[in-house]
DODRENKOL-802289 format. One record per residue (C-alpha): residue in three letters; x, y, z. Coordinates in pm, whole numbers, padded with zeros to 5 digits, always signed. Example, Ala and Ser with C-alpha at 12.3 -4.5 7.8 and 13.67 -1.06 7.14 Angstrom:
ALA+01230-00450+00780
SER+01367-00106+00714
This chain:
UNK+02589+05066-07108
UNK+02608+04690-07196
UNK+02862+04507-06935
UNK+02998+04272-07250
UNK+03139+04612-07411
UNK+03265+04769-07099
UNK+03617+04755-06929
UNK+03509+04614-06594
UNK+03762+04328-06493
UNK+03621+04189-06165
UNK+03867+03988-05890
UNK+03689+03679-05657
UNK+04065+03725-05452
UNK+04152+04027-05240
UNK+04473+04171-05366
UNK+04777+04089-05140
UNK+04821+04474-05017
UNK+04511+04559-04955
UNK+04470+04640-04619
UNK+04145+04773-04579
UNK+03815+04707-04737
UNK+03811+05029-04958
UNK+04130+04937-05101
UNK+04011+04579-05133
UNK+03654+04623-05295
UNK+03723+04890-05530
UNK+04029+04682-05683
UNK+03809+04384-05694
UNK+03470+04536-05839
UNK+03722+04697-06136
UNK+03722+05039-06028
UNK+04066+05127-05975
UNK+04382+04973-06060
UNK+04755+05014-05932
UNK+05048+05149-06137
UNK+05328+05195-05912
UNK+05300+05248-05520
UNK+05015+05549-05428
UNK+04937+05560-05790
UNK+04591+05448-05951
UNK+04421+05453-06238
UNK+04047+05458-06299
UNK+03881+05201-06494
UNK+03531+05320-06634
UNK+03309+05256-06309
UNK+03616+05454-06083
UNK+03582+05734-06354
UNK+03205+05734-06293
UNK+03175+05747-05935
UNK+03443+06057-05917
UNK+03235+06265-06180
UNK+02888+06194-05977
UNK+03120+06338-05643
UNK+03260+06607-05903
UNK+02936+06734-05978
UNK+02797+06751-05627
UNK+03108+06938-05543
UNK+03060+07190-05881
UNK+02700+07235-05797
UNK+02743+07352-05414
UNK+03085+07577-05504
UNK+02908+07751-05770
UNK+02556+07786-05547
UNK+02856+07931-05266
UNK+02965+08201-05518
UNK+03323+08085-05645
UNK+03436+08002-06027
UNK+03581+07712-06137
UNK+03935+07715-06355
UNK+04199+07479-06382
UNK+04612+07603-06283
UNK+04888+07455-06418
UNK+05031+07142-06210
UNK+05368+07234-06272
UNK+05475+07526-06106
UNK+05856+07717-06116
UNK+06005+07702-05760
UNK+06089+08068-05765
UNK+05686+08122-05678
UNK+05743+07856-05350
UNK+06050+08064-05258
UNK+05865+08372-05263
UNK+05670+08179-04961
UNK+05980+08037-04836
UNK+05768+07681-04857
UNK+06051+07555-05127
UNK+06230+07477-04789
UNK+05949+07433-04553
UNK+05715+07208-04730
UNK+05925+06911-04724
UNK+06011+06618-04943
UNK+05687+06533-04998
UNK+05707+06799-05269
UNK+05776+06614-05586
UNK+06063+06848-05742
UNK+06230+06851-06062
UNK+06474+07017-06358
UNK+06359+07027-06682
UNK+06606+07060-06975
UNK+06714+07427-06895
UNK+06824+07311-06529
UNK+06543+07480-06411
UNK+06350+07397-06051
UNK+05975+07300-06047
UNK+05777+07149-05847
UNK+05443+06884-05913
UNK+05131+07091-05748
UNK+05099+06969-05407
UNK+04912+07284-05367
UNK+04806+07590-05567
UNK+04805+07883-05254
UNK+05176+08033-05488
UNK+05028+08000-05816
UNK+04685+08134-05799
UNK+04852+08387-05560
UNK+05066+08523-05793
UNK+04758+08502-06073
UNK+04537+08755-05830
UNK+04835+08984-05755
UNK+04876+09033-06142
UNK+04465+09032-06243
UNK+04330+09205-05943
UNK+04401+09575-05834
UNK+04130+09752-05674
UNK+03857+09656-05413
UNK+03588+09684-05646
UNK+03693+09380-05788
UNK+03678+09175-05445
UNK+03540+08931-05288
UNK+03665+08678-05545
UNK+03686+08308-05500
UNK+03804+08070-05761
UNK+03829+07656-05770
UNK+03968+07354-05923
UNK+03948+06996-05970
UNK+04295+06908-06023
UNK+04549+06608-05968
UNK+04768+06657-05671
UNK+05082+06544-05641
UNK+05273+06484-05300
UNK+05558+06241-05269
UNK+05445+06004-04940
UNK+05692+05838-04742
UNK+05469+05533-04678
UNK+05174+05515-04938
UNK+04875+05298-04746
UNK+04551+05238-04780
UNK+04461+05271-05173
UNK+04287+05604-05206
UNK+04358+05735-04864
UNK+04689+05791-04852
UNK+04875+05810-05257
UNK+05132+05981-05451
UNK+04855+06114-05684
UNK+04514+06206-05616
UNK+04201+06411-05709
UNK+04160+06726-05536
UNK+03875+07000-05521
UNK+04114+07374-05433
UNK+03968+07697-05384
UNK+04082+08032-05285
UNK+03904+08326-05174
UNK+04060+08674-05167
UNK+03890+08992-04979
UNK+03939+09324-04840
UNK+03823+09271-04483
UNK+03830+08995-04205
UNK+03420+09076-04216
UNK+03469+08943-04552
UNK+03667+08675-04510
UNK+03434+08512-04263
UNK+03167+08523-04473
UNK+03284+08340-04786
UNK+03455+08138-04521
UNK+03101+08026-04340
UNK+02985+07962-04717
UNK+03229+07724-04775
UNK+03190+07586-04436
UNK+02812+07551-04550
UNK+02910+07440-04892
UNK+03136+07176-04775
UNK+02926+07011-04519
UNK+02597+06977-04782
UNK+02904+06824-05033
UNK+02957+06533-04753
UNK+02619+06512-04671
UNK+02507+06455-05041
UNK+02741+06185-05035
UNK+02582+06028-04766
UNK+02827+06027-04530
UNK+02853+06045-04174
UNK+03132+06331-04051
UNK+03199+06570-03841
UNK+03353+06936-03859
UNK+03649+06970-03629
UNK+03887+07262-03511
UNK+04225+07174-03719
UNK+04571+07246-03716
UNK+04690+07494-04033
UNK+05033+07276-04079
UNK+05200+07369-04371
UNK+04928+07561-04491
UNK+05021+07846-04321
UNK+04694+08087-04129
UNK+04472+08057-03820
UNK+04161+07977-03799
UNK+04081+07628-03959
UNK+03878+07318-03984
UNK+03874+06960-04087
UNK+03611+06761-04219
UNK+03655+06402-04093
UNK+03443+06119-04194
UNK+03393+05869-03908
UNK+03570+05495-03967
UNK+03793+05272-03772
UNK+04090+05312-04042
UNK+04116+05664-04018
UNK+04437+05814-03936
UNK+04334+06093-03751
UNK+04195+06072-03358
UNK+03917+06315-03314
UNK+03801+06452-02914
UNK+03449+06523-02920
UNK+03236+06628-02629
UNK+02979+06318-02509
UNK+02706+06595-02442
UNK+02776+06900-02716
UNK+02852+06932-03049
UNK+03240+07005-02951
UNK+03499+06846-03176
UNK+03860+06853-03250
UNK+04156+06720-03411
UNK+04337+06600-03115
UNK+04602+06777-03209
UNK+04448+07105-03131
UNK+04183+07046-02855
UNK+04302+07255-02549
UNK+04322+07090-02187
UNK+04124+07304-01931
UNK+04231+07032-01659
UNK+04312+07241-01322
UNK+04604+07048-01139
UNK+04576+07078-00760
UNK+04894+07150-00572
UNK+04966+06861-00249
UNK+05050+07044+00059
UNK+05294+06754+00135
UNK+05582+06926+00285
UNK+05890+06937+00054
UNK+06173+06652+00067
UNK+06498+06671+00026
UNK+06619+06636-00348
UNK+06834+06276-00387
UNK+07047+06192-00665
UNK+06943+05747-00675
UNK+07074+05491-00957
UNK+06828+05320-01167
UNK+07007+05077-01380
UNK+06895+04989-01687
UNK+06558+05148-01638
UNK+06474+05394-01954
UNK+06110+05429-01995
UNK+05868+05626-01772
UNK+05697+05319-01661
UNK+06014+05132-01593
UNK+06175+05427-01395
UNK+05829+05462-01211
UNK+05768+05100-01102
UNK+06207+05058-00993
UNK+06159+05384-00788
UNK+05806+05258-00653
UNK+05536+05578-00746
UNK+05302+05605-00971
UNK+05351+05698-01312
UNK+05193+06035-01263
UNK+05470+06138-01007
UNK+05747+06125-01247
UNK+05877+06442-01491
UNK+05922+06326-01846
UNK+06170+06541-02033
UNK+06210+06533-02422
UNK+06440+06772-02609
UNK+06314+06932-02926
UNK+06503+07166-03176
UNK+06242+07437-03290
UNK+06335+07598-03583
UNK+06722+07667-03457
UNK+06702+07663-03086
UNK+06683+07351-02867
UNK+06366+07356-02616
UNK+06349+07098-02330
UNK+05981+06976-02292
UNK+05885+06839-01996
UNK+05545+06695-01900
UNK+05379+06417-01603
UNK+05507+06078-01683
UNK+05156+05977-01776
UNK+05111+06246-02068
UNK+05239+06295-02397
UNK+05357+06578-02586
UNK+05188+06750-02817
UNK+05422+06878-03054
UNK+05176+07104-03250
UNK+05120+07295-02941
UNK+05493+07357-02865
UNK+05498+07488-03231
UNK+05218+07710-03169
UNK+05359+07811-02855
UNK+05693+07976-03012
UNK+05519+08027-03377
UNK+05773+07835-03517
UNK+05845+07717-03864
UNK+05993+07408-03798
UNK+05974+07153-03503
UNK+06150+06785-03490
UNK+06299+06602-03186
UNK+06650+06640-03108
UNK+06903+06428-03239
UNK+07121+06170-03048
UNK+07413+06316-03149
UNK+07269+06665-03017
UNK+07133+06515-02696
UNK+07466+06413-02553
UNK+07668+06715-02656
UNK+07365+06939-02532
UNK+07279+06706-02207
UNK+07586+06458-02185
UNK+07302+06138-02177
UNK+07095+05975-02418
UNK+06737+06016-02442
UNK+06620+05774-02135
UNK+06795+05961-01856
UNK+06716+06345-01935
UNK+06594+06589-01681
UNK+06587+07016-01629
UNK+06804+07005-01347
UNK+07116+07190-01481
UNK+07060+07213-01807
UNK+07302+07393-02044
UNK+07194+07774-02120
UNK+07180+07658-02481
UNK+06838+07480-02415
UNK+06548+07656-02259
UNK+06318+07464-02060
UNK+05937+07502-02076
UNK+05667+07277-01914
UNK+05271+07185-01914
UNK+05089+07333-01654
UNK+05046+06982-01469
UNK+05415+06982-01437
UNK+05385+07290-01156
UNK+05175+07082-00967
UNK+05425+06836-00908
UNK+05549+06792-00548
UNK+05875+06547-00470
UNK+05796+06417-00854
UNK+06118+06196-00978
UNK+06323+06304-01364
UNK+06603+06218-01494
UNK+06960+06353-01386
UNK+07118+06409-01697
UNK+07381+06075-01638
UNK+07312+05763-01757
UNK+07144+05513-01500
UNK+07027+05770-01251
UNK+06743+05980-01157
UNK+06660+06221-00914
UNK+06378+06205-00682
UNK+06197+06459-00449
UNK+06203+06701-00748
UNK+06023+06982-00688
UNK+05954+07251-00956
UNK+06085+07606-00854
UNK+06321+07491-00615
UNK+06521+07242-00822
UNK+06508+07356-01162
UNK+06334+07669-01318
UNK+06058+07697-01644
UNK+06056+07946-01836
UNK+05672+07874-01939
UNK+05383+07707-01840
UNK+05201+07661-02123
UNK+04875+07410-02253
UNK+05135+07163-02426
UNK+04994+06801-02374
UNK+04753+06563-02589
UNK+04412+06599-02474
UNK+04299+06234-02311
UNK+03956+06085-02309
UNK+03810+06168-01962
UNK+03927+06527-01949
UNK+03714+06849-01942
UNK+03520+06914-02282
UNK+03679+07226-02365
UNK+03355+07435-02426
UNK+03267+07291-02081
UNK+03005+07057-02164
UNK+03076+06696-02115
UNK+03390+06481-02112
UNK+03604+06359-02380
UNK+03578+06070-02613
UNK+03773+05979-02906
UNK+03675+05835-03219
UNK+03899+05764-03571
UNK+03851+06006-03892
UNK+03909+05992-04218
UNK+04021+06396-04311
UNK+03837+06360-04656
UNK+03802+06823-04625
UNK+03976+07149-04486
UNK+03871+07481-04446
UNK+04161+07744-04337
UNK+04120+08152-04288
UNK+04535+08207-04408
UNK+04487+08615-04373
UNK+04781+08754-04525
UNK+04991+08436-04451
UNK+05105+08427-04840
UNK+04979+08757-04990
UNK+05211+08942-04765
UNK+05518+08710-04874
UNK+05417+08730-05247
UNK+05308+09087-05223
UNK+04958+09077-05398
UNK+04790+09394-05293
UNK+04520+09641-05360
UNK+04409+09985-05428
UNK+04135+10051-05132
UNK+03789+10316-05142
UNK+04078+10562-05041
UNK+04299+10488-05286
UNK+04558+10328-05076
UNK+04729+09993-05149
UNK+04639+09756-04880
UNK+04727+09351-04856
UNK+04451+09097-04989
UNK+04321+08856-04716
UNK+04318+08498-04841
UNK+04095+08138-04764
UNK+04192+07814-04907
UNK+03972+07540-04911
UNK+03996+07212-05037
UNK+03864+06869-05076
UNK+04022+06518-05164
UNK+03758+06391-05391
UNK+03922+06057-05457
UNK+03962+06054-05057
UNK+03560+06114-05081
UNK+03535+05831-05317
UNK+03740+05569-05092
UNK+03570+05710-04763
UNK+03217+05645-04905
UNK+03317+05254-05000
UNK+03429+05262-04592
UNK+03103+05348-04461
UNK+02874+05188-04769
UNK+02955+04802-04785
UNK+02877+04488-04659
UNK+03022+04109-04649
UNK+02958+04084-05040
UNK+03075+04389-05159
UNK+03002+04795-05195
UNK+02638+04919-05132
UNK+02653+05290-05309
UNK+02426+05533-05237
UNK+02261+05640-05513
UNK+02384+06005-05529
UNK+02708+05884-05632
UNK+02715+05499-05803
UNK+02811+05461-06121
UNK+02472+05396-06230
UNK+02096+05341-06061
UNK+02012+05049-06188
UNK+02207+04696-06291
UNK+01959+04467-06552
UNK+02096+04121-06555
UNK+01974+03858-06867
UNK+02042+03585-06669
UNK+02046+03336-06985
UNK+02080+03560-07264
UNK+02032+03249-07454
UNK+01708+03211-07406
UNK+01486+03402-07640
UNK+01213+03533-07403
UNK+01492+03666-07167
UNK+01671+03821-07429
UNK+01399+03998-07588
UNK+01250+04105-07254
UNK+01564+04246-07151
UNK+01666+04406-07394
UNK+01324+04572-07413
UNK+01406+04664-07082
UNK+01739+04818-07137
UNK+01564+05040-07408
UNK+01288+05173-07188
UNK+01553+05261-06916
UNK+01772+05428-07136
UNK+01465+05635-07298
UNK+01318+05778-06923
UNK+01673+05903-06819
UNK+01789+05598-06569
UNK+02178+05529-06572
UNK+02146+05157-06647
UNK+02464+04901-06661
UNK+02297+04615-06840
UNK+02474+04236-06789
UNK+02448+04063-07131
UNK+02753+03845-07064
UNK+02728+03489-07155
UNK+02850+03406-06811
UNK+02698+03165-06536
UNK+02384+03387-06306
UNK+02595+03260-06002
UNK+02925+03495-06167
UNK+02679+03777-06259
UNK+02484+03795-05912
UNK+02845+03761-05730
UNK+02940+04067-05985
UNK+02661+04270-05909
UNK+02675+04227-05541
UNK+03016+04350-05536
UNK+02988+04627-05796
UNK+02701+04759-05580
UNK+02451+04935-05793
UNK+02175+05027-05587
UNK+01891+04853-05736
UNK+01858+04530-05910
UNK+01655+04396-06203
UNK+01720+04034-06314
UNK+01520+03860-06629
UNK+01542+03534-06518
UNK+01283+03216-06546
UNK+00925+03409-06556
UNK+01006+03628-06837
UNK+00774+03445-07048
UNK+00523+03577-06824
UNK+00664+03905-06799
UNK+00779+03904-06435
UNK+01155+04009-06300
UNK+01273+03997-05988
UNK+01383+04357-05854
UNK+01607+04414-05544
UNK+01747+04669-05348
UNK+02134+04622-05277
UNK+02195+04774-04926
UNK+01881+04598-04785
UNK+01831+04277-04959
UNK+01525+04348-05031
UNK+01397+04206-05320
UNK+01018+04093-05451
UNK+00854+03971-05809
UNK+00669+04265-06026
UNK+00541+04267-06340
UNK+00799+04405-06616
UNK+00564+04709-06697
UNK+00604+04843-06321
UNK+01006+04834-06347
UNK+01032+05250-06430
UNK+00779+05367-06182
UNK+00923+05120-05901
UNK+01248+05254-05978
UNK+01175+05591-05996
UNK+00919+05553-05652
UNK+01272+05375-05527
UNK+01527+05639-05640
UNK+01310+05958-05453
């Protein structure tokens, strides 16, 4: 491919919303290009890069057994009611009428559609296992598009969907994919790590997320400093044991606290540590109001409270339905006394507590010597804080650390989450209809494409590995002017093209300063410039992640390259 003939508009400036260097590099080495907030386009090299990531994610489904097709991205609402996820999902599903009035939604997700596909195709167990995949655009309408690729409005996805008669069976084509997906990532050359996930939306049990490792990623994972333990914090349990003080029990007192609203504030005006105070947050889960309450010095996690009452829906409480339920706004709640309308659950280091301090439901006052039991009661103890860095490793091994993700896969067992709902069952060896089990699994391959750029660049621009850049080799003419350059380069381009190596050849009559600033920040891995001792049939070949770079004689270029590429 000759540069001069190409669409391939470089930038020297970073573009004004670019936070991060993924964002920034791949608008400035023209690979993508913005056309309204979260939405890209690929420009020739972009297009590139996500077929070479395509193609390592075509080869390892089909090696793991499933079948690629493509679904239709607009899909009738009446299949997402069937779910009940027309409700559920949110307004990040981009809806809309078309000229008969009639609902659809953009696919955000294909778990109705090819649902309702299998229910209609697929009647006996002889048919089954079966598991089918796309590579489709996704559509989900983000409240606060960020970070280029990471986080859009529109975006390349990698779906498939599995569908069996047994949970023996299900495991196995899930393990596959589990297999599948981390050779996909590896492949890539990236550096990840498999973690126990949360199902969400989704819907099923058993699930995992593939995170690639980088400071910008939105996700916190806990690992184990000593095993190969790792989580989405989100779901990594606390096996903390809380010790019970035999201090002897005080007297509950109702004190003022002016002004004070915040756990630390209450703590320091009262004069205990932030660990001796009960923090109380109200939470309406799916109709009913639930009172959390946790140590002052932990935080709520709000995907174990929705685990804990397998509830549809979970969001904090409202002002409005604070006072009326409580009579006080949110920096003076407590459980002592607490309408019957709310029931009151706690983490287990909350039953620890002795002569602890919460709030007393009235604005500007707490009560202190709180003791659970005594004072208020729980209904449950449950697991329901964030894991901290420090704690337990939950398989036992280690402590906790933390480190950023990018979530660039997921792998979920749903069961009969949707085939139940959408009725899609078969005829079994006994001739009795029985419900499909289902697995999803899916990969953002743009997400792939940006997370690579993260963990492949340097202060010039992106270093590719060569499994997935647009091509293996860049061949500058670095004065195309000059006959002996010209002609040796272009001899050059011809031999490359002839043994089979992707070549992006640089005839531009631009300055070599432009074209080695270009190439740097285009990031092809290797390098071959024609330059001043092509009259003697030398080039100068360099690698692009090293540096590396050394004089050889023109008729060594293919077997260097090749020797380079193994």
């Amino acid at each position: 491919m000759k540069q001069s003939e190409m669409l391939l508009p470089t930038l020297r400036e970073v573009p004004a919303d670019a936070e991060i260097k993924s964002h920034q590099l791949l608008m400035r080495a023209g690979y993508i290009r913005q056309i309204a907030s979260g939405i890209y386009s690929y420009l020739p090299l972009g297009r590139k890069v996500l077929r070479k990531v395509e193609e390592i994610v075509r080869e390892e489904m089909d090696k793991a057994g499933a079948h690629e097709m493509l679904m239709a991205a607009m899909q009738p609402a009446e299949l997402w009611k069937e779910t009940g996820r027309w409700n559920t999902f949110g307004p990040e599903l981009m809806r809309l009428h078309d000229r008969h009035d009639r609902e659809f939604a953009l696919g955000a997700t294909h778990e109705e559609v090819i649902t309702s596909i299998i229910r209609d195709e697929v009647n006996s167990y002889k048919k089954l296992p079966l598991t089918v995949y796309q590579i489709q655009s996704k559509f989900r309408d983000e409240k606060r598009p960020r970070f280029g690729l990471l986080r859009g409005r529109e975006f390349l996805m990698k779906d498939a969907y599995s569908f069996h008669e047994s949970y023996e069976c299900l495991d196995g084509t899930y393990q596959k994919m589990f297999d599948a997906y981390s050779n996909i990532f590896r492949r890539c050359g990236l550096n990840f790590r498999a973690v126990v996930a949360d199902s969400g939306a989704m819907g099923g049990k058993d699930t995992h997320e593939f995170m690639v490792l980088s400071e910008v990623g939105e996700d916190t994972i806990a690992y184990s400093d000593t095993s190969s333990y790792a989580a989405n914090i989100e779901m990594a349990p606390v096996i903390t044991t809380y010790e019970k003080s035999d201090e002897s029990l005080k007297e509950l007192d109702k004190v003022s606290t002016p002004d004070q609203k915040t756990m630390k504030q209450v703590a320091d005006f009262l004069g205990h540590e932030l660990q001796e105070g009960i923090k109380a947050i109200l939470f309406k889960v799916d109709e009913a109001f639930v009172m959390v309450l946790t140590r002052g010095d932990h935080e709520v996690n709000d995907v174990k409270l929705k685990n804990l009452f397998d509830a549809g829906y979970i969001d904090l409480a409202t002002e409005e339905d604070t006072r009326r339920l409580l009579g006080t706004g949110f920096g003076s709640l407590g459980p002592i006394g607490v309408s019957d309308e709310v029931e009151v659950v706690a983490d287990f280091a909350v039953e620890a507590l002795v002569n602890a301090s919460c709030g007393a439901n009235e604005e500007g006052y707490h009560y202190t010597n709180v003791n659970p039991g005594r004072d208020f009661e729980v209904s449950k103890y449950a697991d329901l804080r964030f894991i901290e860095e420090g704690d337990p490793s939950p398989d036992g091994e280690g402590t906790i650390k933390f480190a950023r993700g990018i979530e660039v896969g997921h792998v979920f067992k749903l069961g009969k989450f949707y085939t139940d709902k959408m009725n899609a069952s078969f005829l079994n060896d006994q001739g009795k209809a029985t419900t499909m089990l289902m697995g999803c699994y899916g990969i953002g391959v743009s997400r792939t494409l940006a997370s690579i750029v993260e963990q492949y660049h340097d202060d010039n621009g992106i270093t590719w590995p060569a499994n997935v850049a647009p091509f293996q080799v860049h061949l500058l003419s670095l004065n195309p002017k000059k006959e002996e350059q010209l002609q040796l380069a272009d001899q050059l381009y011809s031999q490359l093209q002839e043994a089979g190596i992707e070549v992006l050849y640089d005839d531009r009559k631009e300055r070599a300063g432009v074209k080695f600033a270009d190439s740097d920040l285009i990031g092809i891995p290797l390098r071959i410039t024609v330059g001043k001792q092509a009259g003697e049939g030398v080039v100068e070949f360099k690698v692009r992640a090293s540096g590396e770079q050394s004089d050889i004689e023109s008729g060594q270029v293919i077997t260097k390259i090749r020797e380079m590429l193994s």
